[in-house]
TISE-516910 format. One record per residue (C-alpha): residue number from 1; residue in three letters; chain; x, y, z. Coordinates in steps of 0.02 Angstrom, whole numbers, plus 50000, padded with zeros to 5 digits. Layout:
+-----+-----+---+-------+-------+-------+
!   k !   r ! c !     X !     Y !     Z !
+-----+-----+---+-------+-------+-------+
! NUM ! ala ! A !     X !     Y !     Z !
...
+-----+-----+---+-------+-------+-------+
This chain:
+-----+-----+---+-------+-------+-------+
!   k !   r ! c !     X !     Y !     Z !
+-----+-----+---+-------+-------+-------+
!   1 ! unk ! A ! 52894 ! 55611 ! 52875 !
!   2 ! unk ! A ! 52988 ! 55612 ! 53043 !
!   3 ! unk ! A ! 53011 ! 55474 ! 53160 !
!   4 ! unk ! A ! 52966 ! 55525 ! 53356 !
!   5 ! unk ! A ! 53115 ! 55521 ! 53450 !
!   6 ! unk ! A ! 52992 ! 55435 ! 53602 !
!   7 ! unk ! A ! 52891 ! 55316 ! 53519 !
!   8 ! unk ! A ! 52960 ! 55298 ! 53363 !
!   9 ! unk ! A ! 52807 ! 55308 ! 53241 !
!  10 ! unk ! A ! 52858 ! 55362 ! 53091 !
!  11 ! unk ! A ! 52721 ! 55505 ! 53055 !
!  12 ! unk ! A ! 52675 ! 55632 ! 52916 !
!  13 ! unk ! A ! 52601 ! 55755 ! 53045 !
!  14 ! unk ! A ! 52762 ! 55742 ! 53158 !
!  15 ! unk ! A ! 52803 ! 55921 ! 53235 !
!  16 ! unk ! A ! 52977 ! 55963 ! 53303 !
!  17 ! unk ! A ! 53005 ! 56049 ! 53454 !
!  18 ! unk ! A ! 53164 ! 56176 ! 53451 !
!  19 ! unk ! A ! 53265 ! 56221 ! 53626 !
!  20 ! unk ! A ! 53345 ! 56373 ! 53678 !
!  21 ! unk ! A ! 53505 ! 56272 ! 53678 !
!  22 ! unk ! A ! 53464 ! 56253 ! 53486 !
!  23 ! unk ! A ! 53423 ! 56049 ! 53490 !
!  24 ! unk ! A ! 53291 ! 56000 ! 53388 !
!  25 ! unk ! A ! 53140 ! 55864 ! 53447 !
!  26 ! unk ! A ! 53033 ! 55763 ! 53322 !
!  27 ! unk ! A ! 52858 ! 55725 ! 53411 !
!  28 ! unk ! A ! 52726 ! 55613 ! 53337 !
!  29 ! unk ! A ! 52600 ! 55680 ! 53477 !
!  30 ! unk ! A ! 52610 ! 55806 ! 53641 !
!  31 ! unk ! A ! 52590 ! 55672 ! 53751 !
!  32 ! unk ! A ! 52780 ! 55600 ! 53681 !
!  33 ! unk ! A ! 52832 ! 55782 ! 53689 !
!  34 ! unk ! A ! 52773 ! 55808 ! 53873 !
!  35 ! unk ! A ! 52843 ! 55639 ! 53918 !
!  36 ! unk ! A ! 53019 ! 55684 ! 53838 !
!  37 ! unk ! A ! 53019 ! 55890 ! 53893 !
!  38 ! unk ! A ! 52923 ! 55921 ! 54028 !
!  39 ! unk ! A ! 53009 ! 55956 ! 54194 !
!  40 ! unk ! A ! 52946 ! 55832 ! 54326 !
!  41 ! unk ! A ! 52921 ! 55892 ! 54537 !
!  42 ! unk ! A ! 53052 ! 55844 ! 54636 !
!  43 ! unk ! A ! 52918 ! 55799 ! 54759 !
!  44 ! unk ! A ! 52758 ! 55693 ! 54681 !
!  45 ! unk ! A ! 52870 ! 55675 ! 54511 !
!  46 ! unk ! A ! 52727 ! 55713 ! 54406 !
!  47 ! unk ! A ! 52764 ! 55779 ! 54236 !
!  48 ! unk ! A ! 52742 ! 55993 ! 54266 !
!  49 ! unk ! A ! 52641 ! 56034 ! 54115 !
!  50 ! unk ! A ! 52557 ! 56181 ! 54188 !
!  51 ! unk ! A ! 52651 ! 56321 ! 54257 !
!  52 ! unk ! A ! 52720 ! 56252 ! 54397 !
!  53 ! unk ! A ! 52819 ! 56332 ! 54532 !
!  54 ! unk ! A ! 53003 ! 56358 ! 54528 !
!  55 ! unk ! A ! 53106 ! 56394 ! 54709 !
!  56 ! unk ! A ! 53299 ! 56396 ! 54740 !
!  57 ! unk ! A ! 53322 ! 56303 ! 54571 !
!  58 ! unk ! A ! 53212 ! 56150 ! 54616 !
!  59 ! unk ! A ! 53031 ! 56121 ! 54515 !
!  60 ! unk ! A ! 52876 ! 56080 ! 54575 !
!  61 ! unk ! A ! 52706 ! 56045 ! 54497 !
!  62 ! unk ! A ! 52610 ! 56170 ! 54636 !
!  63 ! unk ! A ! 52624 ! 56263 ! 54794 !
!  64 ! unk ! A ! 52574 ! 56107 ! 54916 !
!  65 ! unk ! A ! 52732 ! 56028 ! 54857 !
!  66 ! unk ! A ! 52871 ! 56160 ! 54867 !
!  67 ! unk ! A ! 52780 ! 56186 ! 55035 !
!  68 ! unk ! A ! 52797 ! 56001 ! 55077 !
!  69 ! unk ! A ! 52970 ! 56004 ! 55024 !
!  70 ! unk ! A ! 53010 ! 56164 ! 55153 !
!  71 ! unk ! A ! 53013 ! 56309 ! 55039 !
!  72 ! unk ! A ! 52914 ! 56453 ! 55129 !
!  73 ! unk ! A ! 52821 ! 56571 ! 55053 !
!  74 ! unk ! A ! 52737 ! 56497 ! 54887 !
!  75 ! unk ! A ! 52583 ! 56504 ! 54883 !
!  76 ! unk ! A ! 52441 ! 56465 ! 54723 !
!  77 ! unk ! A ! 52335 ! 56617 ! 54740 !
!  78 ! unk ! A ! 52354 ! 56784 ! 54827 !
+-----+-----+---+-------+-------+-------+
């Protein structure tokens, strides 16, 4: 058993998540992994599960938003 570092719950099926930086997560479900890992936009702050779109070090969910935050040339499709 492993307690979720998120929630809490104390779970049998708990999963753990390990980082490049060599810390180790205990998750109960993805939705308390997402919540605790995923990078969020800088401009709608919506967790980035998806790919997302990375531009002079800043994170963004799409294209619409780096765009909205100035960065040129990003776009979702070519």
């Amino acid at each position: 058993m492993a307690r979720c570092e998120v929630c809490g719950n104390d779970y049998d099926l708990a999963f753990f998540v390990e980082t490049q930086d060599g810390s180790r997560h205990a998750f109960d479900s993805f939705a308390c992994a997402i919540h605790r890992m995923a990078p969020i936009c800088e401009h709608c702050r919506v967790p980035i599960v998806g790919q997302g779109v990375e531009a002079d070090g800043h994170w963004y969910c799409g294209a619409h938003c780096a765009r909205s935050e100035g960065k040129v040339g990003i776009v979702d499709r070519v």
